[in-house]
C-alpha positions as CSV (number, residue, x, y, z in Angstrom):
1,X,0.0,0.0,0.0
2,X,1.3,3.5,-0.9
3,X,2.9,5.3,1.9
4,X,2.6,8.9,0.4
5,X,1.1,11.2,-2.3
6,X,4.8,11.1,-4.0
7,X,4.1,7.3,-5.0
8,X,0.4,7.8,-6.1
9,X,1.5,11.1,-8.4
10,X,5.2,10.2,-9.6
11,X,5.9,14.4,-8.1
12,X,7.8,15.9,-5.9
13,X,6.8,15.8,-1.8
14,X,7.5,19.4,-1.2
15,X,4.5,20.1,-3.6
16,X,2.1,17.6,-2.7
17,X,3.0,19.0,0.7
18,X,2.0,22.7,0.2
19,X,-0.8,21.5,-2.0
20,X,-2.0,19.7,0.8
21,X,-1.5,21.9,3.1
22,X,-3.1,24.9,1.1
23,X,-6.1,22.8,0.7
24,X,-6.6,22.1,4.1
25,X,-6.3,25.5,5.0
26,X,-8.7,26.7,2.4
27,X,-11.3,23.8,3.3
28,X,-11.0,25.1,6.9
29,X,-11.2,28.2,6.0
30,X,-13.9,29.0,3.6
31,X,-16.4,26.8,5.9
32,X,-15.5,28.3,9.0
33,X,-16.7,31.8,7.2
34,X,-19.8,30.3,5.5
35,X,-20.8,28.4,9.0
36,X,-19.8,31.9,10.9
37,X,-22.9,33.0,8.3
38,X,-25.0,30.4,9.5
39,X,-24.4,30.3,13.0
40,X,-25.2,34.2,13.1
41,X,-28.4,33.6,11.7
42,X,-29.1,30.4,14.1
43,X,-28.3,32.6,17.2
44,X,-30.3,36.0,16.3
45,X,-33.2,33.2,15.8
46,X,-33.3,32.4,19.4
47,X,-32.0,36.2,20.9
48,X,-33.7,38.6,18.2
49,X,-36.0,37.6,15.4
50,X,-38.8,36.8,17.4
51,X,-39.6,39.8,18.5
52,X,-38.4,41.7,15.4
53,X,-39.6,39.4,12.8
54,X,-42.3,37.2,14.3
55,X,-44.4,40.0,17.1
56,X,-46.6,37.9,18.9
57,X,-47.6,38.3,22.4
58,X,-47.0,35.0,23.1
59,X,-43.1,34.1,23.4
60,X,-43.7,30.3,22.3
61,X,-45.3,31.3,19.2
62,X,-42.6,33.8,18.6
63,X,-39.7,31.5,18.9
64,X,-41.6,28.4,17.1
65,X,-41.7,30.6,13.8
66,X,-38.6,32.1,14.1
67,X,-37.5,28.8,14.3
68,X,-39.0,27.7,11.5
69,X,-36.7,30.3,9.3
70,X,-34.2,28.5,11.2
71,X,-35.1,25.1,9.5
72,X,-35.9,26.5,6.3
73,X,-31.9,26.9,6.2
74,X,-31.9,23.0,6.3
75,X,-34.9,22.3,4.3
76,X,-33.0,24.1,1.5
77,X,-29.9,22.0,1.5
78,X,-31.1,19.1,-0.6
79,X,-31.2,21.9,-3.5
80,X,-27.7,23.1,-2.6
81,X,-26.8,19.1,-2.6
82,X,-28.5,18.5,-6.2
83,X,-27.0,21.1,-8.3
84,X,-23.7,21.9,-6.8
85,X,-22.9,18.1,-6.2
86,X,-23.5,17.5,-9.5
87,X,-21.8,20.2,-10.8
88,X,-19.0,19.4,-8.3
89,X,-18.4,16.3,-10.1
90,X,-18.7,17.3,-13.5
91,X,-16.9,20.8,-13.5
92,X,-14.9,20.3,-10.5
93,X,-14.3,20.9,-6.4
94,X,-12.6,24.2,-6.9
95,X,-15.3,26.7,-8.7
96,X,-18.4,24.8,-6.9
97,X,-16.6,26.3,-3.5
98,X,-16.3,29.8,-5.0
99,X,-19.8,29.9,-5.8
100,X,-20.8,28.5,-2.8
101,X,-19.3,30.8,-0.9
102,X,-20.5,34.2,-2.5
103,X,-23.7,32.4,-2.1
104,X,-23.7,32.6,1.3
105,X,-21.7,36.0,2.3
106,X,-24.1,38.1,-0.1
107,X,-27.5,36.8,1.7
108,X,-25.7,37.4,5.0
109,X,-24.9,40.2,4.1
110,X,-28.1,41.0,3.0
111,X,-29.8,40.1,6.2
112,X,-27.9,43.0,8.0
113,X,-29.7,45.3,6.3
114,X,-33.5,43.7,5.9
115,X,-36.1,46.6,7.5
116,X,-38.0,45.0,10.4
117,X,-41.5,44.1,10.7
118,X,-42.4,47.6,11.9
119,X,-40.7,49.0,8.5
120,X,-42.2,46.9,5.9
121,X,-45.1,44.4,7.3
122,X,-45.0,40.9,6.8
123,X,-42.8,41.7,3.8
124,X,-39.3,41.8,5.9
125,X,-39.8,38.2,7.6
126,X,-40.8,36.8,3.6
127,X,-37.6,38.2,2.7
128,X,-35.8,36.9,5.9
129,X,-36.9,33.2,4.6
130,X,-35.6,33.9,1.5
131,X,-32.3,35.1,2.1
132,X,-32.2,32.4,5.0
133,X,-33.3,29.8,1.8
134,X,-30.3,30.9,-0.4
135,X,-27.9,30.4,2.8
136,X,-28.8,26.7,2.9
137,X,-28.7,26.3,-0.6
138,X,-25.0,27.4,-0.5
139,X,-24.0,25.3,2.5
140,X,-25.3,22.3,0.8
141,X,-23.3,23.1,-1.8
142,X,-21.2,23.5,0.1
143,X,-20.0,20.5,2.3
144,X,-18.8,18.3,0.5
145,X,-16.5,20.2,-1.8
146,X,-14.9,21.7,1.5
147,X,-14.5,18.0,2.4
148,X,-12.9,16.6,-0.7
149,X,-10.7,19.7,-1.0
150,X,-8.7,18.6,1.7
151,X,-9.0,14.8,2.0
152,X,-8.5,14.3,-1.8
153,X,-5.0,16.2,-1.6
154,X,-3.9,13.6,1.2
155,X,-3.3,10.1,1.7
156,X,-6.0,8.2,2.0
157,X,-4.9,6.1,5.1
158,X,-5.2,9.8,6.8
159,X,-8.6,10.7,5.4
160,X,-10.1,11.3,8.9
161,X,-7.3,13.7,10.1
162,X,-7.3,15.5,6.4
163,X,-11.0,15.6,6.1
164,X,-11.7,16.9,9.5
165,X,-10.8,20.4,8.1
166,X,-14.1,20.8,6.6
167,X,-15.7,19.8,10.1
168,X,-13.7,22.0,12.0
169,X,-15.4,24.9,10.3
170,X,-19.1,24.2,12.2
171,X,-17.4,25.2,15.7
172,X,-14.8,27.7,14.3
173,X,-17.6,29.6,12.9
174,X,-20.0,29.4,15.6
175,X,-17.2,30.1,17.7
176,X,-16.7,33.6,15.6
177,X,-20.0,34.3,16.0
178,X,-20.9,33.5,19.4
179,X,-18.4,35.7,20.5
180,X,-19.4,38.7,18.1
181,X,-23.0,38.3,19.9
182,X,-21.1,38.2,23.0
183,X,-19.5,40.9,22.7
184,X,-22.3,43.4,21.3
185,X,-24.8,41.7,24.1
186,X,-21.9,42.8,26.4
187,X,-21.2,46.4,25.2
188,X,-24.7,47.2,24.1
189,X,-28.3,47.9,26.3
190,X,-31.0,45.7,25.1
191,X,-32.4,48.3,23.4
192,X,-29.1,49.3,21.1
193,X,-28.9,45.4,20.4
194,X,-32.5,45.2,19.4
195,X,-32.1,48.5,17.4
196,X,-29.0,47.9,15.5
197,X,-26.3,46.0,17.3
198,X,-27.4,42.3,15.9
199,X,-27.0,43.4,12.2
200,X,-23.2,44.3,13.0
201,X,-22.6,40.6,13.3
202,X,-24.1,40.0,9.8
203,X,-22.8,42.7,8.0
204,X,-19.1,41.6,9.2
205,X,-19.7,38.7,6.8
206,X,-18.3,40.7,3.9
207,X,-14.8,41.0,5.1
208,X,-14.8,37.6,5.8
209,X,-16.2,36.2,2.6
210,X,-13.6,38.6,0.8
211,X,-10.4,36.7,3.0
212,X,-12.3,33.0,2.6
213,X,-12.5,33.6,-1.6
214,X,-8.8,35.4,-2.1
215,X,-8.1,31.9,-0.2
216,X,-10.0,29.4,-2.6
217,X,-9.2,31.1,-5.5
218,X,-4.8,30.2,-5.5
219,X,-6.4,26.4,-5.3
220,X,-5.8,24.3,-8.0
221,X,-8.4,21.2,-8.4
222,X,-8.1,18.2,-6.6
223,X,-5.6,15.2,-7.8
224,X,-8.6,12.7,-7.8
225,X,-10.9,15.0,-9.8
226,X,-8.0,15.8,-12.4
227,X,-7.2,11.7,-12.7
228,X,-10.8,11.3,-13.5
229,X,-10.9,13.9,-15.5
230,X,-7.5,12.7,-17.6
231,X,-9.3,9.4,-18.0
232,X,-13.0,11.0,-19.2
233,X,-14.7,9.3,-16.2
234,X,-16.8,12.2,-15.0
235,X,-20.6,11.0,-14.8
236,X,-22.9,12.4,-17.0
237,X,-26.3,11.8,-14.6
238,X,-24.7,12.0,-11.0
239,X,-27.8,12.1,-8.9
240,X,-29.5,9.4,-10.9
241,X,-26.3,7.0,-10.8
242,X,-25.8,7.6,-7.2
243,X,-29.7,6.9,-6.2
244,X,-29.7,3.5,-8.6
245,X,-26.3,2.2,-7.8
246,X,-25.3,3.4,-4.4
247,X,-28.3,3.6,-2.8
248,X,-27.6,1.6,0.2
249,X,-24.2,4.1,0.6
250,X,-26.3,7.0,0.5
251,X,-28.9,5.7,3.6
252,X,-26.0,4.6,5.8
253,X,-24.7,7.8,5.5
254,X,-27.8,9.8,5.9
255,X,-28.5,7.9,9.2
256,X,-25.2,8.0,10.0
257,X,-25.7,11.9,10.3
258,X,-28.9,12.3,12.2
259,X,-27.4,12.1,16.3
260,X,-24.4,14.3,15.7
261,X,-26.7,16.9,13.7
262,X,-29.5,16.9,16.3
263,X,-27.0,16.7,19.6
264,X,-25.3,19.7,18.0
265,X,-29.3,21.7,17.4
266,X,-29.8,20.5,21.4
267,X,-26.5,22.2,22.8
268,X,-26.0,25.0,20.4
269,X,-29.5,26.2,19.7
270,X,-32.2,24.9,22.0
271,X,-30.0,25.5,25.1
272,X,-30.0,29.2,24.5
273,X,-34.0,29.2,24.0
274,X,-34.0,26.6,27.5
275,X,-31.6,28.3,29.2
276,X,-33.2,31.9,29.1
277,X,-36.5,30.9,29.6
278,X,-36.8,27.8,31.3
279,X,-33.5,28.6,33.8
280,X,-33.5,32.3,33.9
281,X,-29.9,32.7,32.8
282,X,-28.7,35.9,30.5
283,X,-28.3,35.6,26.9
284,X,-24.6,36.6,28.2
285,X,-24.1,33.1,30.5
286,X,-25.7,31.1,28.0
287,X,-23.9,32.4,24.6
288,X,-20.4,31.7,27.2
289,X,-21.0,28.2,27.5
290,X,-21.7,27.8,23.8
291,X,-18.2,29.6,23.3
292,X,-16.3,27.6,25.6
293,X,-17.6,24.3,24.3
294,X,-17.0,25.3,20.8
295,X,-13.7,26.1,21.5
296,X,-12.7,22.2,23.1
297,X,-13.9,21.3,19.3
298,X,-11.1,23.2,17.5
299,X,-9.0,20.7,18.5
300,X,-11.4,17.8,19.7
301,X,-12.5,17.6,16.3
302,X,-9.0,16.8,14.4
303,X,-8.3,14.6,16.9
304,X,-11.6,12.4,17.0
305,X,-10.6,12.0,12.8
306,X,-7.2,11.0,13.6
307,X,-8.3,8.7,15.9
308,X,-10.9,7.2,13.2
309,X,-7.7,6.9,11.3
310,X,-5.7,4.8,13.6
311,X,-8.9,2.6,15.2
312,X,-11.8,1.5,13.4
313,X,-13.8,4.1,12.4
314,X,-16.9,3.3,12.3
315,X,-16.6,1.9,15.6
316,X,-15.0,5.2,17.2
317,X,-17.8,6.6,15.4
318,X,-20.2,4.1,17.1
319,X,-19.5,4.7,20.5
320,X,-20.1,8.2,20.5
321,X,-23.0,8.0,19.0
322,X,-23.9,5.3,21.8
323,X,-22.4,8.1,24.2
324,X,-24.6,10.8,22.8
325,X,-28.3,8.6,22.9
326,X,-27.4,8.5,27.1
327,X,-26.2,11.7,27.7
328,X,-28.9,14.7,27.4
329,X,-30.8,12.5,30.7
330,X,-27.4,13.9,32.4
331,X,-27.4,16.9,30.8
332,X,-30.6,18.0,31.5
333,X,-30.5,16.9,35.4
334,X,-26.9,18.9,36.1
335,X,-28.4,21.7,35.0
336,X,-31.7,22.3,36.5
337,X,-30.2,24.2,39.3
338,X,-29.6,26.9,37.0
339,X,-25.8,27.1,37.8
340,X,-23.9,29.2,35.2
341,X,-20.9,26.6,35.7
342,X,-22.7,23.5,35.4
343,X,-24.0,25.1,32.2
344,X,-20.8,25.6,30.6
345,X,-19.4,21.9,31.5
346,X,-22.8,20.2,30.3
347,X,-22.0,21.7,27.3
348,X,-18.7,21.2,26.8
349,X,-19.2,17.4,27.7
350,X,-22.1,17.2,25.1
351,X,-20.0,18.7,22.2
352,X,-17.1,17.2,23.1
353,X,-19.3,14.1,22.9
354,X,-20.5,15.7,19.5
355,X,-17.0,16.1,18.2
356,X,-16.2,12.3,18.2
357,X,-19.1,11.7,16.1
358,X,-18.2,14.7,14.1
359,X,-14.3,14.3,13.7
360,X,-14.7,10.9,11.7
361,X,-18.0,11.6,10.0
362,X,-16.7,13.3,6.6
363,X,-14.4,10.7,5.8
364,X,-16.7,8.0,6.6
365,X,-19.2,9.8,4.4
366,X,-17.4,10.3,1.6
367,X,-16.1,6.4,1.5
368,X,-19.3,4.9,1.1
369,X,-19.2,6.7,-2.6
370,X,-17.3,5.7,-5.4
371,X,-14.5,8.8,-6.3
372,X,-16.7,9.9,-9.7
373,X,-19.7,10.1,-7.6
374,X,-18.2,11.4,-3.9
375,X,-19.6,15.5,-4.5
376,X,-23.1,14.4,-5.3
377,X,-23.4,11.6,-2.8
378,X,-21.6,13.1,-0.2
379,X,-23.5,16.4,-0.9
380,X,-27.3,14.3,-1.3
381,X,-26.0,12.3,2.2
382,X,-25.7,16.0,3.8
383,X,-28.3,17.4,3.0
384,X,-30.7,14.9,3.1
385,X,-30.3,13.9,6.4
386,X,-29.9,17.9,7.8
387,X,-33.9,18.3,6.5
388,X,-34.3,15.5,9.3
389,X,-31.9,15.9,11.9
390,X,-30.6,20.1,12.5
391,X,-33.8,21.4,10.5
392,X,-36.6,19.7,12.7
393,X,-34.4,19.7,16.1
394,X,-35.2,23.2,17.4
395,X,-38.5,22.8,16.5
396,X,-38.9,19.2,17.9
397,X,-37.1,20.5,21.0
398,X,-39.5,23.4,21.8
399,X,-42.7,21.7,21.0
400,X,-41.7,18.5,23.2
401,X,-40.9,20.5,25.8
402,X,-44.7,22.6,25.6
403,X,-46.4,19.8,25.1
404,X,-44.6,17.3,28.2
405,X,-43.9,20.0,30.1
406,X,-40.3,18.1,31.1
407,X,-36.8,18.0,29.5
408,X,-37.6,13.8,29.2
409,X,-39.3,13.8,26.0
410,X,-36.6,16.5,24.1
411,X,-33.9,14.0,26.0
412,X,-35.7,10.5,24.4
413,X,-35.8,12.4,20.9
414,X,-31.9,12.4,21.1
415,X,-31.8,8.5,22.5
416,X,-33.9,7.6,19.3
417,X,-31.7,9.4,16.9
418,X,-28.4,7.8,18.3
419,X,-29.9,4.3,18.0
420,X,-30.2,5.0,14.1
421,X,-27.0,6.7,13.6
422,X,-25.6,3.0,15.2
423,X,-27.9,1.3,12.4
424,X,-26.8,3.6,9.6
425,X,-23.0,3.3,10.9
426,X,-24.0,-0.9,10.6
427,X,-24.8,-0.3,7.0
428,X,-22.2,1.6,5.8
429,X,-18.8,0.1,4.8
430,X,-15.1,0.4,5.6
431,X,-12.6,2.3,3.6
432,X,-11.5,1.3,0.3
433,X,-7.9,2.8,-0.2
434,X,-7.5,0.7,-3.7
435,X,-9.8,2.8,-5.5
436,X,-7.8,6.3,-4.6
437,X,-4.7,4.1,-5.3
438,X,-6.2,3.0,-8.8
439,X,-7.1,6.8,-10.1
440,X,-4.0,7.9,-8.4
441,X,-1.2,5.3,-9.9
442,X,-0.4,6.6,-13.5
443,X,1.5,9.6,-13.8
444,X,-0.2,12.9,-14.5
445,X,1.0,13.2,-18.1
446,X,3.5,16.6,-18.4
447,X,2.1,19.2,-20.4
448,X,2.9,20.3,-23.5
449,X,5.3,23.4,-24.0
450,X,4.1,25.9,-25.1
451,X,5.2,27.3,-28.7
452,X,7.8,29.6,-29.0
């Protein structure tokens, strides 16, 4: 088995190595920025959007539809899967991320300057859903690009270290923008936060899209998608072959995805809404422990993919999930006292739970998919199973909790999901190495001068 890129591409180590590490950077990079867009919007639905969006007089009401913008960001994705997974795989990883990415900072952007209800009437929270719409459109474009950027440029053997860029994104950006809403909860009244102080976070997204593309666009296309391009074996029909020939790939790793996406909607989302109204903690205490937390998955993250490397992976994979099934019935007794310190610790142990799910997920994901077919199944996998896991979470969370009146029914909703994240993981299959190896073997021919 080959050790290195150097014996797959017949090329020189240095540059495999700054490829490589370029591409890792860039696939960290550019979805830390698009999930620093998305994590915005995910916070200002629970702090600000009910009452500036969605006036009702009754709070519940308010924060079910706001949610419901929320998981209209989700419902979108399959879209963002279809036609930039396809395109992905015909046109290549590279200018799918590009696009992608504009995508997303423009309808941030956007949001940062939408007129409230007061302005404009029930136009300004029909516009919110549409900008929120184009958001998930882009990050279900853009997923599984981010994740073959940076896996495809390494070894395979190290897929769940090199992949685990892409993942480290999620935390990064909500890391970004938890602590912008921090800090503008912490410097502003209610009132100047309310007025103006929230669209600060969302109009930032401009700078950051700006670094993120100067970024992606020094990339050069991935080594797998320029073998099968060299050998004319880029699908014609990507969705259809992937939905008639790898079919049972595709539901593993939709299940496989359901208890990391809806552990993550319970600690980053729902415990804001819980712990403000249900604990009577600030929007400050509550938007700390979300920070700290996301900050252990900067490097629990990378690690949990290493560790998929070294280990089995879908059994690393397996136990968390397992792990993550049993533990909202902790986290939901420690902290019922309302203590700002059990809080943050909860939360740290439920990501950090989250992260080892997380950490080996992309790879695992992308090897149940041939290489000519990885964007579009990867992508349709992503997407697919974010409609049923992060999009209906909050929702779930806050009308289980209205209608039991106890944290038990949110908690069992979590159990079931980790039971068929276990069964999807069953499904699924181990890494294949021989068909990078196969693309990979034959020397990139050497161009051809150009004439004098």
């Amino acid at each position: 088995m080959n050790d290195s890129p150097t014996t797959f591409r017949a090329g020189d180590l240095e540059v495999d190595r700054r490829s490589l590490a370029k591409a890792y950077a860039a696939s960290l990079a550019g979805t830390s920025l698009e999930w620093y867009d998305f994590a915005v919007y995910s916070a200002a639905a629970a702090l600000v959007f009910p009452q500036l969006f969605f006036p009702n007089n009754d709070p519940l009401t308010g924060a079910l539809l706001s949610f419901s913008t929320y998981a209209v960001g989700y419902v979108s994705r399959p879209i963002g899967g279809i036609v930039f997974g396809r395109l992905g795989d015909k046109i290549g990883r590279k200018k799918v991320l590009v696009i992608t990415l504009v995508l997303i900072g423009v309808a941030t952007f956007l949001i940062g300057l939408l007129p409230t209800y007061t302005s404009i009437g029930v136009a300004a929270p029909t516009i919110l859903v549409l900008l929120r719409f184009a958001q998930g459109v882009g990050v279900g474009g853009e997923w599984g690009g981010a994740v073959l950027l940076s896996s495809e440029f390494g070894t395979p053997e190290k897929r769940g270290l090199w992949a685990s860029a892409a993942q480290i994104g999620p935390p990064a950006g909500n890391l970004m923008a938890t602590g912008m809403l921090f800090l503008l909860t912490a410097m502003l009244t209610e009132d100047q936060f309310l007025s103006w102080g929230w669209r600060v976070a969302f109009l930032m997204s401009a700078a950051l899209v700006a670094f993120g593309l100067w970024i992606r666009l020094k990339l050069e296309d991935t080594p797998i998608f320029k073998a099968l391009s060299e050998k004319e074996d880029r699908p014609t029909a990507p969705v259809k072959e992937v939905f008639t020939t790898e079919l049972r790939p595709l539901i593993s790793a939709i299940m496989s995805r359901l208890a990391p996406d809806i552990l993550y909607a319970l600690m980053t989302v729902f415990t804001i809404t819980y712990g403000t109204t249900q604990l009577d903690l600030s929007k400050g205490q509550v938007l700390t422990a979300v920070l700290v937390a996301s900050g252990f998955q900067l490097f629990l993250i990378p690690f949990a993919g290493a560790l998929s490397d070294r280990y089995n992976r879908r059994l690393v994979y397996g136990i968390a999930a397992a792990l993550a099934s049993l533990w909202p019935v902790l986290f939901f007794l420690f902290i019922e006292n309302g203590s700002p310190a059990a809080l943050i610790a909860c939360v740290v142990v439920g990501l950090g739970i989250h992260s080892f799910m997380y950490g080996p997920q992309a790879a695992f994901v992308i090897e149940q998919f041939s290489p000519r077919l990885r964007y579009t199944g990867s992508s349709l996998a992503y997407t697919i199973a974010g409609v049923f896991g992060g999009a209906l979470a909050p929702l779930a969370f806050t009308w289980l909790l209205d209608v039991s009146g106890g944290w038990q029914a949110p908690a069992a909703y979590v159990a079931v999901a980790g039971v068929l994240t276990i069964i999807g993981l069953l499904l699924g299959r181990n890494p294949d190495f021989a068909e990078d190896e196969a693309l990979l073997a034959e020397p990139t021919p050497a161009p051809s001068p150009a004439p004098v």
